[in-house]
C-alpha positions in Angstrom: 0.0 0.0 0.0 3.0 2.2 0.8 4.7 1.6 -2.6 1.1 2.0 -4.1 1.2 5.2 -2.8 4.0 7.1 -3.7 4.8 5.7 -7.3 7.2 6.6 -8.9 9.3 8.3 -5.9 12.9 7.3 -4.6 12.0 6.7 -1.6 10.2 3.0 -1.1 11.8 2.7 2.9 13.9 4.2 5.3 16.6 2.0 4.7 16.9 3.3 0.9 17.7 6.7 2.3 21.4 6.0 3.0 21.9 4.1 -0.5 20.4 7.7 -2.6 22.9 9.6 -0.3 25.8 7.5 -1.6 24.5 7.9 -5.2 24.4 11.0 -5.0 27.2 11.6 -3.7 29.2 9.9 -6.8 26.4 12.1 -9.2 29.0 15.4 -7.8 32.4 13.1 -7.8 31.0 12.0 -11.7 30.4 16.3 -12.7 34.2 16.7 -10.7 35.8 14.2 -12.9 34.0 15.3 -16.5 35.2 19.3 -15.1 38.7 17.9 -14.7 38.3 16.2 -18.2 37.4 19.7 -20.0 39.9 21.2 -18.4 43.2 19.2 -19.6 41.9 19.6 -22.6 41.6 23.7 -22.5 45.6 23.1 -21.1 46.0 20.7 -24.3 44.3 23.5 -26.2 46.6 26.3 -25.1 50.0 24.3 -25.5 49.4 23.6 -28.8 48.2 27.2 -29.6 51.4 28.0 -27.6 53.6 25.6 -30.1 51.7 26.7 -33.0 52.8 30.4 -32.3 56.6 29.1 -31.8 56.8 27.7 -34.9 55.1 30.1 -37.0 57.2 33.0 -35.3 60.7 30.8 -35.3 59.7 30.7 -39.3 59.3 34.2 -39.9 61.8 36.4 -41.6 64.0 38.3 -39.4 64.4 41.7 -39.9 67.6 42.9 -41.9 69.0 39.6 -43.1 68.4 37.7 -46.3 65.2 36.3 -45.4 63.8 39.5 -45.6 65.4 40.3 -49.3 63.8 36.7 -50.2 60.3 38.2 -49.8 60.7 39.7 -53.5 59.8 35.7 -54.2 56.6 34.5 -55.1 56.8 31.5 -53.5 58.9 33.2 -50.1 55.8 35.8 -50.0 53.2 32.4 -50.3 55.3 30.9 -47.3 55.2 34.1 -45.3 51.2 34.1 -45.8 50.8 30.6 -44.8 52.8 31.4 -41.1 50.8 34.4 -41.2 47.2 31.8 -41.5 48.9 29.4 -39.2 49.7 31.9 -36.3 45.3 32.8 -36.7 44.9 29.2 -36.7 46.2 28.8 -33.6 44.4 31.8 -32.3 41.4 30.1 -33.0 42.9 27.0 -30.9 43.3 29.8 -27.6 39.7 30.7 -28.0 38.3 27.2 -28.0 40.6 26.7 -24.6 39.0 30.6 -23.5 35.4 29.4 -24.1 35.6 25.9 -22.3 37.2 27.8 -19.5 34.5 30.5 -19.3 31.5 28.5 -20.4 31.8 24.9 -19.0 35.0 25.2 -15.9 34.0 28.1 -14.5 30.2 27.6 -14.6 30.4 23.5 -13.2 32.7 24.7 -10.6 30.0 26.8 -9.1 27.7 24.7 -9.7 29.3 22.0 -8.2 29.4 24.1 -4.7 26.1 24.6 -5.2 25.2 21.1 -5.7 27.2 20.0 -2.5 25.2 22.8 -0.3 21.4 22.3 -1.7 22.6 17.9 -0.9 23.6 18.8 2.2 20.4 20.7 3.2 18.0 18.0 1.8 19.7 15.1 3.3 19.8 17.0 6.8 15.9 17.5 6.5 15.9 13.7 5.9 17.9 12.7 8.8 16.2 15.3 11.0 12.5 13.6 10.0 13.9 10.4 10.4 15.5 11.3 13.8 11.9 12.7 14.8 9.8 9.4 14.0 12.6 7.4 15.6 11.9 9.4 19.2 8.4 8.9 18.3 8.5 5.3 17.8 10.9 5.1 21.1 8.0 7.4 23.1 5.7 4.1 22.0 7.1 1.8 22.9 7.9 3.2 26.5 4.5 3.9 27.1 3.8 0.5 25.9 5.9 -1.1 28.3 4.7 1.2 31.0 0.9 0.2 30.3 1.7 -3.8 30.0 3.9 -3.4 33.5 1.1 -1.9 35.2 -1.5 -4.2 33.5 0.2 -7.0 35.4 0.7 -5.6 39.2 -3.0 -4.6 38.7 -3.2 -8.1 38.0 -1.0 -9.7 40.9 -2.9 -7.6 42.7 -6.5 -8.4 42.4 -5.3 -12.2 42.1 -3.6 -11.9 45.6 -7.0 -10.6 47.2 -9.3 -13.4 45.4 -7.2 -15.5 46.9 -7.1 -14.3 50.4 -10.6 -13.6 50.0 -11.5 -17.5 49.1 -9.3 -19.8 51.6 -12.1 -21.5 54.3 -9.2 -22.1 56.7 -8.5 -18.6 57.4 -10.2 -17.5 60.6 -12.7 -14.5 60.5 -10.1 -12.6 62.5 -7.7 -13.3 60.3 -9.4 -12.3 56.6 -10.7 -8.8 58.9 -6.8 -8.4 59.2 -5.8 -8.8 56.2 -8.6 -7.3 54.2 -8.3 -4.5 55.7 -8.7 -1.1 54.0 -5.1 -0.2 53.2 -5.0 -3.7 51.2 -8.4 -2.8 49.2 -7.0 0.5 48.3 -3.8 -0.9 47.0 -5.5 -2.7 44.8 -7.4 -0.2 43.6 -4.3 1.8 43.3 -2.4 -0.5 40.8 -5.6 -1.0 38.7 -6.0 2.9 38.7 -2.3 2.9 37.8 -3.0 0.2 34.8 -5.7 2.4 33.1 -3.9 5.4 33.1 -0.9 3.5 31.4 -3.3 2.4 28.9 -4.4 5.6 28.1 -1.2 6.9 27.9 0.3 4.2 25.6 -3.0 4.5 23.0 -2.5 8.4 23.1 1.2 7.7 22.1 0.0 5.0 19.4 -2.2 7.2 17.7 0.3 9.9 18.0 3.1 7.5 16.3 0.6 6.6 13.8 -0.1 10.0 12.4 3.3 10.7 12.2 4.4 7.8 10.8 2.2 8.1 8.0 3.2 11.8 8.1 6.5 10.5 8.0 6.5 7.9 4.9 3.8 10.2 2.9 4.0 13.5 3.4 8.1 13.8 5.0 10.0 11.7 3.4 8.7 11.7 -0.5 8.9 15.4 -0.2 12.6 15.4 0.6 13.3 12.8 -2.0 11.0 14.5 -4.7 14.0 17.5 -4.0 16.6 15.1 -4.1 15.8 13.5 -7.3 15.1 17.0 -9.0 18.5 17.9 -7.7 20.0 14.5 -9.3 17.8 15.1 -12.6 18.8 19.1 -12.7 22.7 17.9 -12.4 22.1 15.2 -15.3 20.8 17.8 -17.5 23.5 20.1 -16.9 26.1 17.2 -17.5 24.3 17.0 -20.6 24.5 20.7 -21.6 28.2 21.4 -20.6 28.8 18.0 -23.0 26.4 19.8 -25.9 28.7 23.3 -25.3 31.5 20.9 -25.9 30.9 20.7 -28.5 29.7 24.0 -30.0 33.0 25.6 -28.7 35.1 23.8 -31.5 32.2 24.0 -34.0 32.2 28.0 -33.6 35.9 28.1 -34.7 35.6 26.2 -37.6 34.5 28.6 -40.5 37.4 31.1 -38.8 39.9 28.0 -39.0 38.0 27.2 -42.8 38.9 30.6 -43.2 42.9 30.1 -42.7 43.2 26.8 -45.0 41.4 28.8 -47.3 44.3 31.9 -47.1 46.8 29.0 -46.6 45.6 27.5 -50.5 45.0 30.9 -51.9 48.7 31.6 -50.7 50.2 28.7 -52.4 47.8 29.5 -55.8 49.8 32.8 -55.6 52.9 31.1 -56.4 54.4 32.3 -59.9 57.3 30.5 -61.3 58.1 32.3 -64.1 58.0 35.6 -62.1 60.5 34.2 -59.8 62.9 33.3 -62.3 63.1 36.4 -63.6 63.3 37.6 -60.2 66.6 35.8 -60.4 67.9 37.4 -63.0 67.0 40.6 -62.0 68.4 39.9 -58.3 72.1 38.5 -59.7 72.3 40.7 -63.2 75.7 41.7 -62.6 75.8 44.4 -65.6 79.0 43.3 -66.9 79.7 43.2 -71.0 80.1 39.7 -71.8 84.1 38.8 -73.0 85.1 39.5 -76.7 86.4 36.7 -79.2 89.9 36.1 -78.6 92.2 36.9 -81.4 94.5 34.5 -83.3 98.1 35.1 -82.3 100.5 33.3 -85.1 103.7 31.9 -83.6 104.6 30.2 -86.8 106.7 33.0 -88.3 108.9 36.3 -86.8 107.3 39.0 -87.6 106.6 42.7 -86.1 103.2 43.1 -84.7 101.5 46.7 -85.5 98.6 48.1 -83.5 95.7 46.9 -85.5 91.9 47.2 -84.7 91.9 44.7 -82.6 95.0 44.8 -81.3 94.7 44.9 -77.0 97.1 47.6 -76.6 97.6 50.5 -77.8 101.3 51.6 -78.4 102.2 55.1 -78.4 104.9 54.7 -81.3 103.1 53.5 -84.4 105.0 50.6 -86.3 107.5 50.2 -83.5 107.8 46.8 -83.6 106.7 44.6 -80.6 106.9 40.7 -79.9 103.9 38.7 -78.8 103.2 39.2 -75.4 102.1 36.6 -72.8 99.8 39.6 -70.9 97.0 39.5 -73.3 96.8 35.8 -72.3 97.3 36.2 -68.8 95.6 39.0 -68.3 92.7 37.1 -67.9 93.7 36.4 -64.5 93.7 39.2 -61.8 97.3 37.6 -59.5 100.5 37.4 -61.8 102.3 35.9 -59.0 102.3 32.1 -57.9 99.4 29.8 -57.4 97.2 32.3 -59.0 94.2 30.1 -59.9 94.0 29.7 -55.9 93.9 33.3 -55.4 91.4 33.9 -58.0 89.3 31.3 -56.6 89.5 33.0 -52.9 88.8 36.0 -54.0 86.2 35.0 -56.2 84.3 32.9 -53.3 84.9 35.9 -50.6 82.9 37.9 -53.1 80.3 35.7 -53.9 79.8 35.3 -50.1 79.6 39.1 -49.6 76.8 39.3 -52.6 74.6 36.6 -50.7 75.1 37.6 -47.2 75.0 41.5 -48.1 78.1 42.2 -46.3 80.5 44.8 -47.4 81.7 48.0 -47.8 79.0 51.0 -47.4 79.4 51.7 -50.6 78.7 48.4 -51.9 81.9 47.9 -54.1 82.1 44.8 -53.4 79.2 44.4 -55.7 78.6 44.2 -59.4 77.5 47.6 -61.1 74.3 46.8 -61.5 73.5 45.2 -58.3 75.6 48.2 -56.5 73.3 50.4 -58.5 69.8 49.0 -57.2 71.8 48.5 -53.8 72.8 52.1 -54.1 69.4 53.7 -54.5 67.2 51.4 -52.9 69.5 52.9 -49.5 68.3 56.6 -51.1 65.2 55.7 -51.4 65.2 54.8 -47.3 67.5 57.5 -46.6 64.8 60.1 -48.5 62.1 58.5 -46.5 63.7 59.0 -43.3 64.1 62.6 -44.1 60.3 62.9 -44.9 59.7 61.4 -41.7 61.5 63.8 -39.6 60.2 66.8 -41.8 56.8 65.9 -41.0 57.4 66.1 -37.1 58.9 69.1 -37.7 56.1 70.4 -39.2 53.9 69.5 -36.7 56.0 70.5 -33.6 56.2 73.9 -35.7 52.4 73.9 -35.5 52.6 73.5 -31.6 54.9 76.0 -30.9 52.8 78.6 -32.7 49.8 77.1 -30.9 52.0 77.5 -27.9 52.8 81.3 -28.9 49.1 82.1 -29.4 48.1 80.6 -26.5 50.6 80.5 -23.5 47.9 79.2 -21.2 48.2 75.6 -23.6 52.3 75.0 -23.0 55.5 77.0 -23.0 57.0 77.4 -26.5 60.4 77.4 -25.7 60.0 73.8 -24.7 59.7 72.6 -27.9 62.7 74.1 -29.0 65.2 71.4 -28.1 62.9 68.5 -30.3 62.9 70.9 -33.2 66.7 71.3 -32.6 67.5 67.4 -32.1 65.0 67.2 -35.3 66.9 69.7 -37.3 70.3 68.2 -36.9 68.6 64.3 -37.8 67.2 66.2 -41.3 71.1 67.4 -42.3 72.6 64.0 -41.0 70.3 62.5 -42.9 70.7 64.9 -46.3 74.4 64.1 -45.8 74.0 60.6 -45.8 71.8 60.6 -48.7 74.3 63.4 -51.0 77.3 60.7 -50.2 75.1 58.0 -51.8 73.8 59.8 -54.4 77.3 60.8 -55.1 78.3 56.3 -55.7 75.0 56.1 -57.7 76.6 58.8 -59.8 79.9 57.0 -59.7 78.0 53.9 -60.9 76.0 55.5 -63.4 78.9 57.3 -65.3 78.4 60.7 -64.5 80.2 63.1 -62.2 79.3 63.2 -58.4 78.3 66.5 -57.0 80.7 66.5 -54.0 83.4 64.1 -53.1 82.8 62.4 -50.2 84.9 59.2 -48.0 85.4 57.0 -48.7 84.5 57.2 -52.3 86.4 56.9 -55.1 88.0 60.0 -56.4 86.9 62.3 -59.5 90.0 63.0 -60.9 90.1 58.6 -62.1 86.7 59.7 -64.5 88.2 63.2 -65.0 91.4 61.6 -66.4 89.0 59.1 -68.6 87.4 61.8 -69.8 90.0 64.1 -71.0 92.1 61.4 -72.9 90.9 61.0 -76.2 89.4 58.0 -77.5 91.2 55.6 -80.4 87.8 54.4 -82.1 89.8 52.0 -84.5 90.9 50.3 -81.5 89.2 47.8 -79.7 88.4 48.1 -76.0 90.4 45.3 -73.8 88.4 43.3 -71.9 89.9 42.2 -68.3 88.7 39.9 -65.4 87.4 41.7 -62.2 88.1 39.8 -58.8 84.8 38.3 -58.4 85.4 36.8 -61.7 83.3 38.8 -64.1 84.5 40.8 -67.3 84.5 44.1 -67.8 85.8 46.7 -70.6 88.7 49.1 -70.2 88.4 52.5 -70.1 89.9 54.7 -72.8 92.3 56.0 -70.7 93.8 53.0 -70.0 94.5 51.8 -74.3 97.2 54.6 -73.6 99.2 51.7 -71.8 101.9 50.2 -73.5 102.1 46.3 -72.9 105.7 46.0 -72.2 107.5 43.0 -74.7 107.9 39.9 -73.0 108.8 35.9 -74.1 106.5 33.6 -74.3 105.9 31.7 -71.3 102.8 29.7 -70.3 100.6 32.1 -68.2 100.8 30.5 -64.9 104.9 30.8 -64.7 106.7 33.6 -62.8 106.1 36.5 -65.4 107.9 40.6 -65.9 105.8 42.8 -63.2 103.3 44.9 -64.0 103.9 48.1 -65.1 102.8 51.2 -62.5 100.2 53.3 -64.7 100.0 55.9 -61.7 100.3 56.3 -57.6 97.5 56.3 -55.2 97.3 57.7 -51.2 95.4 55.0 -48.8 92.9 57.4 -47.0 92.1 54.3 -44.7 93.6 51.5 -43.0 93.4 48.1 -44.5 94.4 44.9 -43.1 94.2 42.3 -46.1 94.0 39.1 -44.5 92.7 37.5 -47.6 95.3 35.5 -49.9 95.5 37.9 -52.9 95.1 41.4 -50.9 97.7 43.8 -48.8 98.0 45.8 -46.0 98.6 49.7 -46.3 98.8 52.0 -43.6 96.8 55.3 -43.7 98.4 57.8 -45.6 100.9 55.5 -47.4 101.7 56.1 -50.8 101.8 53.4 -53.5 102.4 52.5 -57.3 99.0 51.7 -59.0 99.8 48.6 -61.5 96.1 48.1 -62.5 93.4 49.8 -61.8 89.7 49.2 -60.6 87.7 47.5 -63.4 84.1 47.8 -61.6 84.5 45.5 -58.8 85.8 47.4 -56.5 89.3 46.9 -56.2 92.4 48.3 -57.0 95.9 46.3 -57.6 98.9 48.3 -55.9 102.4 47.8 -55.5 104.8 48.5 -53.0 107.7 46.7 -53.9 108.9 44.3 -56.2 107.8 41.6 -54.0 105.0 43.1 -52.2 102.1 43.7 -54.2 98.2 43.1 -54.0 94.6 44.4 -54.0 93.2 46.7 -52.1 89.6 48.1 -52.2 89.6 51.6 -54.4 87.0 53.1 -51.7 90.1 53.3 -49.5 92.5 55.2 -51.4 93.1 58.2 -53.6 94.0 57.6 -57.4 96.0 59.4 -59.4 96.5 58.0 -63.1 99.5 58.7 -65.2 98.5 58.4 -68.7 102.4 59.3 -69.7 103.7 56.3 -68.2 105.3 53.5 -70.0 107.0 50.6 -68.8 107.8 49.4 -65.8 108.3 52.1 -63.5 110.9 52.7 -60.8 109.9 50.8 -57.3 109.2 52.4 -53.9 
């Protein structure tokens, strides 16, 4: 009848009361465990957003090295967009760890405190009611021993006097005695005492039995109808922090769509063809490709004239002259020993200085043409520079006559020191850019405006210049030390190649002739095979001069002899001289 009664309630008996306490108390250890769950994976989440970000920002070009000069590439600039995509990829990976920290940790671990407190409250209620109908039930049976104790001396009792009052043998006198009054009251007494127990233990059975049904019908379901709502509630938000789960990775995924998409698009972009000629654009040197080399005939003695196409230029016409070895060997920057090493070394260390962008500020370690783009891409940063620091001076201008008109605003004498610290930056920065500008000119053929170190000097073109040109001749071509060809100058077919023997070109040969003197304006210290050291303001015998690459082959003795780069001296050509002149 009990069960019938309350349905489909927890609660069937008392005794069920301490099994729902220990299930629900694994229903909160169960909502701890799946909180613990989401959280290593928000901590999973955030490392590999954390090792995303590394790699993308260990891949990125640094600024100022040749990384950032690769960028010009199609398929560098595809690369760089991709790290850009995977660094918001991994953003997308520290909002999914944000939103299961905000929406599902935070809000189970409140609830879960709330959950503990609203138990703890309905299973005290429940203890308390079954504390109350335990007293009750102890009250009963009290009173029912009470009542069944007193039913019995009420019995001895009367059963005592029956019997006194029935035995023949007793004497009159003797029954008078002992039914007396006192002994007719005691009975009375305990039968008195028997009722009133009886009426005490029914008031305490009807008492028990309202509250017991009170108890299992009214008490009891109503504390377990709360329970099992709190069990249900915590079920259903188990079941909502599991949907939200989900829905924080599913509200990322057009934003991480969005990145592969930029990550494809970016490797669409790629060009081929537009980075090859990148190439060539990057590593055209600007040098004239080599001329044919001439027949010499060894088979009969005969004079050589200047011709054409002869690779010298002799100041005596018809003067006879044997075939030289130079023309041959000229093709090769060191006359002395083991020249195909230095030629190599050199050679590599320039190579080495293209790629890495190391150098001289001038660049003339470069080919013309890349010194060229070199040259005025540095203008082009310098100019920018100075329009930078025009505009703040324009503006701190503004202030001060703000300032001016309005002293209440700011003193205007304490802008004075900015526009002054501004002022100087500007003509740093105009000097900088009229010394470059002055190498671009250098490059370009024409006359710098103003000489400025360490630059090569004007009086090398102004000697060009001035010598007149031989148009029947043929320009000489010569190797450079970074192994490219270049042509002679005019000035230089005034040279007279000195009559030597044959000899094979990598034998001891006749030294150069000196075709003028330079003045070191720097220190050098050649540590490279091939180069020498000069002291700053040291004069030297010029034995071949710069042919584009940016360096200069000196003389100090017969012995001593090398390159040195032309930024660092001062030239001056002698267009009279012939032969070998007389050593230092």
């Amino acid at each position: 009848m009990v069960e019938e009664k309350m349905g489909t309630c927890w609660s069937q008996t008392k005794d069920q009361f301490d099994n729902l306490e220990k299930h629900t108390q694994w229903g909160i250890e169960f909502v701890e465990r799946y909180t613990k769950f989401v959280k290593e994976r928000s901590e999973i989440e955030i490392n590999y957003a954390k090792q995303i970000r590394n790699l993308s920002k260990k891949y990125q070009p640094k600024k100022n090295s040749r990384e950032e000069e690769e960028n010009k590439f199609t398929s560098c600039r595809a690369f760089l967009s991709t790290l850009n995509e995977l660094n918001d990829y991994a953003g997308q990976h520290e909002v999914i760890a944000e939103n299961l920290t905000s929406q599902i940790i935070a809000e189970l671990t409140r609830y879960i405190q709330e959950l503990k407190q609203e138990r703890k409250s309905h299973f005290h209620d429940g203890r308390k009611a079954q504390q109350h109908i335990e007293n009750s039930w102890k009250q009963l049976e009290s009173s029912k021993r009470r009542f069944e104790r007193d039913c019995k001396e009420a019995d001895r009792a009367q059963q005592y006097f029956e019997k006194m009052d029935a035995d023949i043998n007793v004497t009159k006198a003797d029954v008078e005695k002992r039914c007396s009054h006192k002994a007719r009251q005691q009975a009375q007494l305990r039968h008195q005492m028997a009722a009133d127990s009886k009426g005490e233990y029914s008031v305490y059975l009807q008492k028990f039995n309202k509250e017991q049904n009170e108890h299992y019908y009214t008490l009891i379901p109503h504390i377990f109808q709360k329970i099992q709502e709190m069990e249900e509630k915590r079920i259903e938000r188990v079941g909502e922090s599991m949907k939200t789960f989900a829905e924080v990775d599913r509200q990322v995924l057009p934003i991480v769509g969005k990145c592969l998409d930029g990550m494809t698009k970016a490797a669409e972009s790629i060009e081929p063809k537009t980075d090859s000629k990148q190439v060539i654009e990057c590593f055209k040197s600007g040098f004239e490709p080599p001329g044919d080399v001439e027949f010499e005939d060894y088979s009969q003695a005969m004079k050589r004239t200047v011709s054409e196409s002869s690779l010298s230029n002799s100041r005596g016409e018809g003067k006879p002259e044997k075939p030289s070895s130079k023309a041959k060997g000229k093709l090769w920057p060191f006359m002395k020993k083991n020249k195909l090493s230095l030629k190599l070394i050199t050679l590599n260390t320039q190579v080495r200085s293209l790629i890495e962008g190391s150098g001289p500020e001038d660049f003339s370690h470069l080919p013309p043409e890349q010194r060229r783009k070199k040259l005025q891409a540095k203008i082009d940063d310098l100019n920018k520079e100075i329009q930078k620091e025009m505009d703040q001076k324009d503006a701190l201008t503004k202030m001060k006559d703000v300032y001016v008109k309005n002293p209440q605003m700011g003193d205007p004498a304490s802008v004075d020191p900015r526009l002054a610290e501004i002022s100087q930056n500007i003509e740093k920065l105009r000097l900088e850019a009229q010394k470059f500008e002055g190498w671009l000119a250098e490059v370009e053929g024409r006359l710098p405006t103003r000489s400025e170190p360490p630059r090569r000097q004007s009086e090398l073109y102004e000697t060009q210049n001035s010598t007149p040109v031989n148009n029947n001749c043929a320009q000489d071509r010569e190797s450079s030390p970074d192994g490219s060809y270049t042509e002679e100058q005019s000035s230089e077919t005034q040279i007279k190649v000195p009559n030597t023997e044959f000899d094979d070109e990598f034998d001891d040969e006749e030294p150069l002739p000196t075709i003028g003197t330079c003045k070191a304006l720097y220190p050098f210290e050649g540590h490279n095979e091939g180069t020498i050291t000069v002291a700053e303001g040291e004069m030297l015998y010029v034995i071949e001069e710069d042919k584009g690459d940016g360096w200069t082959r000196v003389r100090r003795n017969e012995d001593d002899e090398g390159y040195v780069p032309t930024s660092y001296v001062e030239v001056y050509l002698d267009t009279n001289a012939k032969g070998a002149m007389t050593y230092i």
